[in-house]
C-alpha distance (Angstrom), angle and dihedral (degrees) to the residues before:
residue distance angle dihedral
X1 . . .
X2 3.70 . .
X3 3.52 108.7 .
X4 3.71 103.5 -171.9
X5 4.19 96.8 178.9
X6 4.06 99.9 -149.8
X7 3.39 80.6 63.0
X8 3.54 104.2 59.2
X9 3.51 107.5 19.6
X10 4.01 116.7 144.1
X11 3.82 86.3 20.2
X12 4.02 120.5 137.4
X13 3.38 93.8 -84.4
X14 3.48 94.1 55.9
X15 3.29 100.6 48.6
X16 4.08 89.8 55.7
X17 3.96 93.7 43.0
X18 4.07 89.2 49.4
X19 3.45 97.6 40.3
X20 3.56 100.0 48.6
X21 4.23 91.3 42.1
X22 4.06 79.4 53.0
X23 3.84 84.2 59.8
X24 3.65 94.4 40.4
X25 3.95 93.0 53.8
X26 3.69 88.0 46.4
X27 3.61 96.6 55.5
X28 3.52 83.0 52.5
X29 3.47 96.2 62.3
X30 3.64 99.3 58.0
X31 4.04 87.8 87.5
X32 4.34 107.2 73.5
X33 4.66 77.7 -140.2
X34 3.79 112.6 100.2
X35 3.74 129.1 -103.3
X36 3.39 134.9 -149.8
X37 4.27 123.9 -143.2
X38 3.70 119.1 -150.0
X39 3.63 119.4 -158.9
X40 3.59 112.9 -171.6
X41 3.85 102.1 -172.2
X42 3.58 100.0 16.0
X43 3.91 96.9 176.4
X44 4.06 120.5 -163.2
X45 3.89 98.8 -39.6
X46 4.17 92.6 -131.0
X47 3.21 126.7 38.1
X48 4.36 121.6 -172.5
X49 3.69 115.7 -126.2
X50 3.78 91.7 -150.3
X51 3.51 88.8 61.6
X52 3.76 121.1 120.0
X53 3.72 97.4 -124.0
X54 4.31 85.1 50.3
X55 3.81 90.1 39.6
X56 4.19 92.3 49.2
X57 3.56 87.9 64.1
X58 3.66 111.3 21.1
X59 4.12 94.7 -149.5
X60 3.44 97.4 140.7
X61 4.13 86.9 64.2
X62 3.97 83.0 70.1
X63 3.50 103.3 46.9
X64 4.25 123.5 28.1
X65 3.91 83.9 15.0
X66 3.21 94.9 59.8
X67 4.12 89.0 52.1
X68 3.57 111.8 20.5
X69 4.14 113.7 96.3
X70 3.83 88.2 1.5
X71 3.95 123.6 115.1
X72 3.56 111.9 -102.5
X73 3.77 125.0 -165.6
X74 3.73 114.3 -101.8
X75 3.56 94.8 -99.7
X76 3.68 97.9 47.0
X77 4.03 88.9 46.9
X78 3.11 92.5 50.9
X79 3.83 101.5 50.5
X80 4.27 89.2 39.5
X81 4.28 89.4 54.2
X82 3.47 94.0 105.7
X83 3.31 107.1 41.8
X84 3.47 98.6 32.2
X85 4.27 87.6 58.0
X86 4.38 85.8 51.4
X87 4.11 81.1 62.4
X88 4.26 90.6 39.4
X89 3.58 95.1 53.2
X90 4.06 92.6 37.9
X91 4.10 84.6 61.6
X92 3.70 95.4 37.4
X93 3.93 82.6 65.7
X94 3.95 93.7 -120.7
X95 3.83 119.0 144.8
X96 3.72 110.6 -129.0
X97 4.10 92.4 -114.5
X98 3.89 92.1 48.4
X99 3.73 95.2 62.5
X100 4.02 124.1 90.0
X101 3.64 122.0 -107.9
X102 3.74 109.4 -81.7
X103 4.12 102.1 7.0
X104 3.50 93.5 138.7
X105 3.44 89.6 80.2
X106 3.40 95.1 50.8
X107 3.65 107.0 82.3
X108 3.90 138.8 36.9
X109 4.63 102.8 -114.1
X110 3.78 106.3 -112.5
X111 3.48 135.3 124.6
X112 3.91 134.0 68.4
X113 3.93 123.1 -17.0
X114 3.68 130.2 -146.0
X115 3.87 107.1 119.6
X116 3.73 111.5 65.2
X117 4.37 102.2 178.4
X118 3.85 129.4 -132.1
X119 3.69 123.3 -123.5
X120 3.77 95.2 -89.0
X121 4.04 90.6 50.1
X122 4.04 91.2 52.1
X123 3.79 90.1 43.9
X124 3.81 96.8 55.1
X125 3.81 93.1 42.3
X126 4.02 87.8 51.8
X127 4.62 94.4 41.1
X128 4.09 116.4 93.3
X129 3.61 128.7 -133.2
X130 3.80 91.3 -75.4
X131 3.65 100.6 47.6
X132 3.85 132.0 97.7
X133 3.95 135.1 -151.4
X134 3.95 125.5 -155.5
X135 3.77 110.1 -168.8
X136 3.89 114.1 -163.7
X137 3.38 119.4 -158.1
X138 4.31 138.7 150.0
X139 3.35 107.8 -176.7
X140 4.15 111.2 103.1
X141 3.84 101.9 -135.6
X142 3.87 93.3 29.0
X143 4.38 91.4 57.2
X144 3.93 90.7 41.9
X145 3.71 94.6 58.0
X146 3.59 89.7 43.8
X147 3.69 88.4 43.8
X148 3.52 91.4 55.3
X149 3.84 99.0 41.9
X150 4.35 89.2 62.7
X151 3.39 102.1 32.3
X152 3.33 112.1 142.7
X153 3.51 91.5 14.2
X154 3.83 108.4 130.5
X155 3.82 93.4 -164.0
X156 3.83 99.6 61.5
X157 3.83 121.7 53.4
X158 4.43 110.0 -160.2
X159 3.47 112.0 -147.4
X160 3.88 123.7 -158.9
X161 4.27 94.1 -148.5
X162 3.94 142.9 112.3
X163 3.43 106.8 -86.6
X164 3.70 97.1 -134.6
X165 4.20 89.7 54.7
X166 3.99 77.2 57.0
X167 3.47 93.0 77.5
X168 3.35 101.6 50.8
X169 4.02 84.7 49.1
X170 3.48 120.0 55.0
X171 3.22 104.6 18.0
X172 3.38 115.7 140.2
X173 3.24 102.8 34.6
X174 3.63 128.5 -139.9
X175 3.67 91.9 -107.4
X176 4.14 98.5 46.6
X177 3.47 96.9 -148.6
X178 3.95 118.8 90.2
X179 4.28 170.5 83.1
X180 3.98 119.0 -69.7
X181 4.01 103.7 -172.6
X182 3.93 106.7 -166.7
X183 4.05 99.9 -174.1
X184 4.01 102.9 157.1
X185 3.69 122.6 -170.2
X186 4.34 91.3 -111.8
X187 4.18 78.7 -134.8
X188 3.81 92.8 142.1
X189 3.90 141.2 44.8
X190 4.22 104.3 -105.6
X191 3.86 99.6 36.3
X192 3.76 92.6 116.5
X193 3.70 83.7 58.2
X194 3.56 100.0 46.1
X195 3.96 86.3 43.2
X196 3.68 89.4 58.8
X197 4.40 87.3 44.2
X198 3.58 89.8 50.3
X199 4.09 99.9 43.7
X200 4.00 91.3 48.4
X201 3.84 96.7 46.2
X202 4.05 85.2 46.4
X203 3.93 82.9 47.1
X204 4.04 99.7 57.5
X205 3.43 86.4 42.3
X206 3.72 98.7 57.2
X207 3.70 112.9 -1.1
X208 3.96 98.5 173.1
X209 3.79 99.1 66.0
X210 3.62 124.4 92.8
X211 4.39 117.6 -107.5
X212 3.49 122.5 -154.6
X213 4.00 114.0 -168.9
X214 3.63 119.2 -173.9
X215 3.94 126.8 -159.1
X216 3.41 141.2 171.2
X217 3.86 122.7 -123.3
X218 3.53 100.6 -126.4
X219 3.72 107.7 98.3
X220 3.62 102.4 60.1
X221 3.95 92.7 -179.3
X222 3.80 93.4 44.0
X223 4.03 97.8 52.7
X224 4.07 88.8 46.8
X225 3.47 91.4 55.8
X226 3.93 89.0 41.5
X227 3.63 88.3 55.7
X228 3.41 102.0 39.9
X229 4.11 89.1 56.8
X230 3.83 90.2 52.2
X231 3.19 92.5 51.5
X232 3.97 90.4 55.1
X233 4.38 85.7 44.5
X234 3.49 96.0 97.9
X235 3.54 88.9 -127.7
X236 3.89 107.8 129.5
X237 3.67 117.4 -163.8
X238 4.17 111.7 56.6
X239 3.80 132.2 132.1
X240 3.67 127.4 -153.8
X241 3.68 113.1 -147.1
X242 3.89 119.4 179.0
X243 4.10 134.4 179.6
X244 3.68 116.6 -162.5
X245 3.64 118.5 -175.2
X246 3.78 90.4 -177.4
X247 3.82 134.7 20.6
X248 3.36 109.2 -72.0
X249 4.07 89.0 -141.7
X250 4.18 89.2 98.2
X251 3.45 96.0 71.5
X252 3.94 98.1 179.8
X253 4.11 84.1 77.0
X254 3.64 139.2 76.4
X255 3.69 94.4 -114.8
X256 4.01 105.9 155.6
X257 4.14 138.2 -0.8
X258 3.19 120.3 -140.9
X259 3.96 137.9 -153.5
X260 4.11 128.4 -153.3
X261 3.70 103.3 -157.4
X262 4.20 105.9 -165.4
X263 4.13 110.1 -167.2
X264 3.73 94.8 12.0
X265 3.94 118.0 -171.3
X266 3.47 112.0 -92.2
X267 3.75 114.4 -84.3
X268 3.73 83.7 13.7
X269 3.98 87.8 131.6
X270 3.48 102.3 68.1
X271 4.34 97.1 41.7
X272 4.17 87.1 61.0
X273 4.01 82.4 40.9
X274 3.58 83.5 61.0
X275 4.04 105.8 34.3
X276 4.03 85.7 48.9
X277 3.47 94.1 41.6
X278 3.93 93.0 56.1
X279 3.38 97.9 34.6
X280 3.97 101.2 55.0
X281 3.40 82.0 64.5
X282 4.04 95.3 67.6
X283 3.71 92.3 32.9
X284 3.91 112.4 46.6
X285 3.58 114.2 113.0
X286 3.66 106.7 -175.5
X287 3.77 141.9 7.5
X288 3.74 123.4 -43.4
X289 3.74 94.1 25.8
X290 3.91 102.4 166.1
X291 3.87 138.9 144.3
X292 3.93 126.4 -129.7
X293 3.95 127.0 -169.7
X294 4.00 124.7 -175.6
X295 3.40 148.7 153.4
X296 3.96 117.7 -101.1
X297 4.08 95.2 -149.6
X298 3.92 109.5 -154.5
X299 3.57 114.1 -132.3
């Protein structure tokens, strides 16, 4: 699957990875300690709507259009708050660093929308004073635009490497507590395999931190196979949690994404059972549309 990212950017799957790494980071913050966020294949940081390569496919329409500057049941709101202030203060033109600790719960999200933020954008917005970023990522253009959107910032550290030699690099981190995102492009046969190398070697080395894995549901044979071995990891505290916004039956579309959460926060289940729940209702785009969240018991 070639997963080109200013294509898709602010598509469905977007808009479930981001929202529930906003609710990861969050949970995070409960403890006063500092944390640590790991973003494997960080990408660009921003990417413009009114771009060709959004424009071309018009994704974004059907994910963060359908949400942002729309009113959202309380619940809903409530659970979208953080990530839906990353996107606000993307459009209100502030850099990450430059706003004050805790805006993004400042203000309802409304106006214009032409900015949709990366994973390393929505997790600086969402880290405190005390908190540190490393974004990973190879690809020449893609680290110089992140480069350029945190320099100077002393909280985030940009690192021109292959995400998958990430893993076996800073993990742990210096502070012990926090978030590894792993969210590769899917632009080559095997990466569910070297998704599942990467994540266990990160694992051994630092088995406390909390693992977020995104996939696409695309592959039906591929993610079976990838569940199946995690099941047989050894590793004993992971939970599946998949949107669909079609049935997943047609196999030659991108019908879902997917996240394996390893040491999710306690009760963490039933908050993504909720977000998902909700928001498969504003983002299904066909028949059988549905959500599904369960536990992936090592053996």
């Amino acid at each position: 699957m070639n997963y080109r990212h200013a294509f898709h950017a602010g598509n469905f799957a977007d808009v479930v990875k981001h929202a529930v790494l906003a609710l990861l980071i969050e949970r995070l913050k409960v403890k006063d300690t500092a944390f640590r966020v790991i973003d494997t294949h960080a990408g660009a940081g921003l990417y413009d709507l009114t771009a060709d390569e959004a424009r071309r496919t018009g994704e974004w329409e059907r994910g963060i259009g359908r949400l942002y500057g729309r009113a959202l049941e309380p619940p809903l709101a409530e659970l979208l708050a953080p990530y839906l202030g990353a996107v606000r203060q993307a459009n209100d033109g502030i850099l990450p660093g430059e706003a004050g600790e805790g805006d993004h719960t400042k203000h309802d999200v409304g106006g214009l929308l032409r900015f949709y933020p990366g994973s390393p954008w929505i997790a600086r917005h969402l880290l405190r004073r005390q908190d540190r970023l490393t974004a990973v990522e190879l690809h020449p253009d893609e680290h110089a635009a992140l480069s350029a959107r945190f320099a100077g910032d002393r909280q985030v550290k940009v690192i021109a490497l292959d995400g998958w030699l990430a893993l076996g690099s800073f993990v742990p981190p210096k502070e012990r507590r926090g978030l590894v995102l792993i969210d590769p492009p899917y632009e080559e046969k095997g990466e569910f395999d070297q998704l599942l190398l990467g994540f266990g070697n990160a694992y051994r080395r630092w088995p406390t931190g909390v693992y977020a894995l995104w996939y696409p549901v695309k592959d039906l044979y591929a993610i079976d196979r990838f569940r199946a071995r995690l099941a047989a990891s050894g590793i004993r505290r992971m939970l599946r949690a998949e949107l669909m916004v079609r049935d997943r039956s047609t196999p030659e579309r991108f019908n879902g994404a997917g996240l394996v959460i390893a040491n999710p926060p306690w009760q963490f289940d039933s908050i993504v059972d909720d977000l998902l729940g909700r928001l498969v209702r504003l983002l299904a785009d066909g028949p059988g549309a549905t959500h599904e969240i369960d536990p992936i018991a090592g053996e």
